[in-house]
C-alpha positions in Angstrom: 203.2 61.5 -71.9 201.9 58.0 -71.8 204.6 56.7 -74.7 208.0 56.5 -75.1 209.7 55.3 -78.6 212.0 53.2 -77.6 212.9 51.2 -74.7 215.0 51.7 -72.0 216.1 50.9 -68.1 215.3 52.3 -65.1 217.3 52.1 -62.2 217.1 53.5 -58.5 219.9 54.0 -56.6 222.0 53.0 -59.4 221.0 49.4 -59.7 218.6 48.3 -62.5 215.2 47.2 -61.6 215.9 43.2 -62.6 213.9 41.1 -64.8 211.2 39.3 -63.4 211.8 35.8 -62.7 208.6 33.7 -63.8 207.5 31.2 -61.0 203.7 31.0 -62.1 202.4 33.5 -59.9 200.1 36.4 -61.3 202.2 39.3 -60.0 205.9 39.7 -57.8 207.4 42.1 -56.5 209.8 44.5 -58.2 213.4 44.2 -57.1 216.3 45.5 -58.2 218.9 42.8 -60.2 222.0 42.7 -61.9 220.1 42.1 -65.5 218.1 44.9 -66.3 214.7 44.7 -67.4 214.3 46.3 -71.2 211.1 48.4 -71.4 208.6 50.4 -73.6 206.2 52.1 -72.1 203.2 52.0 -74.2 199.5 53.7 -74.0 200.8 54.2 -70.4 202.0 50.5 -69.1 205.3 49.6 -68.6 206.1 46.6 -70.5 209.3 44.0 -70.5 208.3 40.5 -72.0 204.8 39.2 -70.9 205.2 41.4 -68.2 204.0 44.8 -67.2 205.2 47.0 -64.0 203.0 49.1 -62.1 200.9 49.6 -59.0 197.9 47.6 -58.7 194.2 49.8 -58.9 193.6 48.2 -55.4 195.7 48.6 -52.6 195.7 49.0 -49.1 194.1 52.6 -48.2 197.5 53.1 -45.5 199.8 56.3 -45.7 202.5 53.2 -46.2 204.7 53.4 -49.4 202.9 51.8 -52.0 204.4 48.5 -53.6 205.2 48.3 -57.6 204.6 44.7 -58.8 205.6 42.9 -62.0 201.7 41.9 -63.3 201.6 39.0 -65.8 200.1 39.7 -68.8 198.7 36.1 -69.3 197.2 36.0 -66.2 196.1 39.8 -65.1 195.1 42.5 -67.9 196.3 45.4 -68.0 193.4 47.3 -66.8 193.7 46.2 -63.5 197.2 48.4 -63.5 197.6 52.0 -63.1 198.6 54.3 -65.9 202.5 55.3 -66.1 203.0 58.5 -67.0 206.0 60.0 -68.2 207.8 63.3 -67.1 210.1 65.3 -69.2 212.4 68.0 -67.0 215.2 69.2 -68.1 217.7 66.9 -68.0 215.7 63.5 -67.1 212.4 61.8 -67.2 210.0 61.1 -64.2 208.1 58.0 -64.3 204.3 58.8 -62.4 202.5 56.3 -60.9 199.1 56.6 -60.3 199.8 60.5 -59.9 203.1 60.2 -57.6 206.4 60.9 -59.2 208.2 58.1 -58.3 211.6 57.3 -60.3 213.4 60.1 -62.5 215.7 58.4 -65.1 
């Protein structure tokens, strides 16, 4: 599913992913933090703030783990980000970027 009502956290290894700290750049890097990030996820983009979190459409073409970046809004639209998809199991949801189950919450 591409929306969630609500919002919500998502944390990996039991740490939240943190909110972004603005410094003027277009997109960071997604670390974990001791404030949680709140987010809605939307027509399938992760959103807290002006921000969204995602993988960018162009990356490097490695087998390497692919990085997740806070984008900001202002700066880089939204169609420059891959799609997050949501999975329902059981007991959890998945989060799916660009087609790679990444984070269960």
């Amino acid at each position: 599913m591409e929306s969630i009502e609500g919002s919500f956290i998502i944390e990996v290894d039991n740490q939240p992913i943190g909110i972004v700290e603005d410094n003027g750049e277009p997109h960071l890097h997604a670390s974990l933090g001791p404030n949680p990030a709140i987010f809605t996820l939307v027509d399938g983009h992760l959103e807290s703030g002006g921000w969204a979190l995602g993988r960018s459409l162009v990356e490097d073409r490695s087998l390497l783990p692919k990085r997740v970046f806070w984008f900001n809004k202002q700066h880089t639209g939204l169609e420059s980000i891959h799609k997050t998809v949501a999975i329902i199991t059981e007991d959890s949801y998945g989060l799916e970027f660009a087609g790679k189950i990444t984070q269960t919450f």
